[in-house]
C-alpha positions in Angstrom: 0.0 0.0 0.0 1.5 3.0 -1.0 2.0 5.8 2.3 -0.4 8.6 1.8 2.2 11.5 2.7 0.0 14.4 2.0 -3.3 14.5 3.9 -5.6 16.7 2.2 -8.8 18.5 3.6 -11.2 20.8 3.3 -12.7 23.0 6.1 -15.1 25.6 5.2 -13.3 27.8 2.7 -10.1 26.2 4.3 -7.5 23.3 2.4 -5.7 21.7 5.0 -2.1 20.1 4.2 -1.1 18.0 6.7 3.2 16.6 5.9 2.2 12.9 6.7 5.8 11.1 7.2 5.5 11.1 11.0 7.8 8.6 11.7 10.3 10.7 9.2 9.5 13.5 11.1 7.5 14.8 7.9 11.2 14.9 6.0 11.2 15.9 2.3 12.1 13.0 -0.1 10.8 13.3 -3.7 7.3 11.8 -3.1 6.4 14.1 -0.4 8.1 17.3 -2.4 5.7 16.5 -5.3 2.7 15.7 -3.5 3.2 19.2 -1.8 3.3 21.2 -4.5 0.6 19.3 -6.2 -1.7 19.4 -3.4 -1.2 23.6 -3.4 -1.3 23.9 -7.0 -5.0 22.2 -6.5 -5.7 24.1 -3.5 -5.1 27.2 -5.9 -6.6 26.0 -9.1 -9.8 25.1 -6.4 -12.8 28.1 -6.4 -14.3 26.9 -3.4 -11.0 27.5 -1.6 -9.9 30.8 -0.3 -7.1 30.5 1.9 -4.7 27.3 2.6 -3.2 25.8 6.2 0.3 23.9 5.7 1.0 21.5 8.9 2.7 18.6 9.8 1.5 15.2 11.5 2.9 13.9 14.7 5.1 15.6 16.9 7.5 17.6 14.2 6.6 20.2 11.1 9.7 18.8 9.5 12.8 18.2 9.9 13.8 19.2 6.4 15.4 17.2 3.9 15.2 13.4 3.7 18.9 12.5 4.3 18.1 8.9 3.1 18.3 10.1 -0.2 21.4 11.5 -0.2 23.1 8.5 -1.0 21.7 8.5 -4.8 22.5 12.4 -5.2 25.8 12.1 -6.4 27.9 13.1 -9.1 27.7 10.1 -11.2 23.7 10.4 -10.9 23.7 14.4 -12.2 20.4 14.1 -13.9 18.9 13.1 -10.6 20.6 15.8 -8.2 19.2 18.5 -10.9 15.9 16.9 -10.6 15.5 17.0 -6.9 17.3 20.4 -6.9 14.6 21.8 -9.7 11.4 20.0 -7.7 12.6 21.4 -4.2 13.3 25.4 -5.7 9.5 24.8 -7.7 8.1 24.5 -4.2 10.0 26.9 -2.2 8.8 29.3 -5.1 5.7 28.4 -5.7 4.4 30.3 -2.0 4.5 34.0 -3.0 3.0 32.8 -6.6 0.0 31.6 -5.5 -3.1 34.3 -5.0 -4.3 32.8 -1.9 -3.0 33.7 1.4 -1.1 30.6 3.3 -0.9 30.0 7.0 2.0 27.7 8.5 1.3 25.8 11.9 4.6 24.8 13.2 5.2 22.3 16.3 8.4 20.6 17.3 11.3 20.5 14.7 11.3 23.0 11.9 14.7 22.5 10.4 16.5 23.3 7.3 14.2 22.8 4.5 11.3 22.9 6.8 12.1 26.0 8.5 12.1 27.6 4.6 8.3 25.9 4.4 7.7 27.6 7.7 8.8 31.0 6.8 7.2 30.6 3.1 3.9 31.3 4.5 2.3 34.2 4.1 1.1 33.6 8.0 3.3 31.7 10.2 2.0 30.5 14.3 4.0 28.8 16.2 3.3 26.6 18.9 5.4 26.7 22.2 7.4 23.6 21.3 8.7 25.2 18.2 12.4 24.8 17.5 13.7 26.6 13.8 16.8 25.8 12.6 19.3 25.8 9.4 22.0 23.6 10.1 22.9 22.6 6.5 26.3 24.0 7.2 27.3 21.5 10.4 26.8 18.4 7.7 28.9 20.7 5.4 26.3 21.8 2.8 25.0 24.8 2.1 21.0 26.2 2.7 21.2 27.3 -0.6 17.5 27.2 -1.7 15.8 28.4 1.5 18.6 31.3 1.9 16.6 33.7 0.1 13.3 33.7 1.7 15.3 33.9 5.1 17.2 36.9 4.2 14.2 38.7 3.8 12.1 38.0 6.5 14.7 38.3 9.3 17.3 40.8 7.6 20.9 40.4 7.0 22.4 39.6 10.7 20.1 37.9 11.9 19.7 35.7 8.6 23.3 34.9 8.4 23.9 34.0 12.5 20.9 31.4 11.7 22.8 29.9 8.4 26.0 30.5 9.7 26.0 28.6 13.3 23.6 26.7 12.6 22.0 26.8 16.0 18.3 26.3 16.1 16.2 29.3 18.2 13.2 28.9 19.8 9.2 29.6 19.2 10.0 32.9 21.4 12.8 33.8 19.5 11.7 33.1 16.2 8.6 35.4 16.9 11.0 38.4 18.2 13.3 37.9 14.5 9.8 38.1 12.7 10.0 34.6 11.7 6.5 33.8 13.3 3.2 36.1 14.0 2.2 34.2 17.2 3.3 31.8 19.5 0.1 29.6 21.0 0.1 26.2 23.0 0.0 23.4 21.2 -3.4 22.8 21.7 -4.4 26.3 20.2 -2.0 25.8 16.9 -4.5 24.8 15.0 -7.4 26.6 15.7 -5.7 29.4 15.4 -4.0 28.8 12.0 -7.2 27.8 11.1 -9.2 31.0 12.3 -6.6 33.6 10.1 -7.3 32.0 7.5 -11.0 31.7 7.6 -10.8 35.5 8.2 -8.9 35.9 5.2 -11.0 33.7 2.9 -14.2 35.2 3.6 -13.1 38.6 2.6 -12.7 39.6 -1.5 -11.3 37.0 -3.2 -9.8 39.4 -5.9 -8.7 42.0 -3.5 -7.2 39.3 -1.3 -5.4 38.1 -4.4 -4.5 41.7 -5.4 -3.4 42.2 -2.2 -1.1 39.5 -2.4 0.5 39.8 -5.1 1.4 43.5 -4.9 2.6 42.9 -1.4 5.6 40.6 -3.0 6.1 42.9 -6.1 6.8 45.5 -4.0 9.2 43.9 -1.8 11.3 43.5 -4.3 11.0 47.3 -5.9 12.8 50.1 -5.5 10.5 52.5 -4.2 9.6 54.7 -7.4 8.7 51.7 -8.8 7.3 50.2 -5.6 5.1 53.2 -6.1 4.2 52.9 -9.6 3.0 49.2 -8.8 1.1 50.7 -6.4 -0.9 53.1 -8.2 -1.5 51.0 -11.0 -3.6 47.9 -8.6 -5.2 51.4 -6.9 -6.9 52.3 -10.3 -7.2 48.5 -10.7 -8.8 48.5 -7.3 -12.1 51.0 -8.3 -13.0 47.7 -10.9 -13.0 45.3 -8.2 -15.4 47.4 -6.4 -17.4 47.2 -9.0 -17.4 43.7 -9.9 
């Protein structure tokens, strides 16, 4: 029988994505990788959905990358490592793309990989038990793909203490760096990941979307043309009113 990894669920105007590799600590290999971005490119594609919950099963969010694979990403299997390299990037990227807000409920181990899936929320809650880490660089690899994201949630210093000690911090101090929006008991992580994001799907779809995607256009702007963006979804704005 083949291990359902990605739970999938509905609740109200909710889709729930639960990592299911509990005994892996919900750790990326290729099957879980592509039923994650799968299972948010149908929560996207989905009208009845308006906002989207990312947790993981058990007692961990995920402990990142699935190190039982690294023994077939090697140089003599190239074709592979630029595969699995391409599919992990596609989902890291994927996040600000999508026009529906997405709320992260971490518990227990967030770590390398998984910390970037933490942070790639739109939303992120915490619960007290909450540990984030990137300590690609104490196995003496790089966290290449999740370094961008990191960067700019958490700034420069901060950013590069995490990557380069690789020391994990905890719910507390993730929510002081601006890695996390609230810290609950465990009990409450859910419900409350599950409230913002009712909240945000039963407001305007298209202004919700709008609001999205400007917000990560002009992050990335200088500020004339931060501006510029800016006016152009305001006259976009009066036709949504509209509508």
């Amino acid at each position: 029988m083949t291990e359902q990894v990605l739970i999938s669920e509905t609740v109200g105007a909710v889709r729930l994505l639960t990592l299911n590799r509990p005994d892996k600590l919900n750790a990326f290999d290729f099957a879980l990788t592509r039923a994650l971005l799968a299972g948010l490119q149908q929560a996207e594609a989905d009208d009845k959905v308006g906002a989207i919950v990312l947790t993981g099963a058990g007692r961990a969010f995920s402990a990142g990358a699935d190190t039982s694979e690294f023994k077939t990403l090697t140089p003599e299997n190239q074709g592979l490592v630029e595969e699995r390299s391409r599919l992990t990037t596609d989902l890291h990227a994927i996040f600000p793309k999508l026009s529906k807000p997405v709320v992260t409920a971490v518990k227990g181990y967030a770590m390398g990989g998984g910390a970037g899936l933490a942070l790639a929320g739109d939303l992120a809650v915490a619960a007290e038990s909450a540990r984030f880490g990137y300590p690609e660089v104490k196995h003496g690899i790089v966290a290449a793909v999740v370094m961008s994201n990191l960067v700019r949630v958490v700034g420069r210093k901060a950013a590069f203490e995490l990557l380069a000690l690789g020391q994990p911090v905890d719910a507390a101090r993730a929510l002081a760096l601006g890695m996390v929006n609230r810290v609950v008991t465990e009990d409450n992580l859910l419900p409350t990941a599950l409230q913002l994001a009712e909240a945000m799907s039963s407001l305007s779809r298209p202004a919700m979307a709008l609001t999205k995607s400007l917000f990560y256009q002009v992050a990335e702007l200088p500020f004339d043309q931060a501006m510029e963006a800016g006016r152009a979804a305001n006259a976009k704005m009066r036709s949504l009113r509209s509508a």
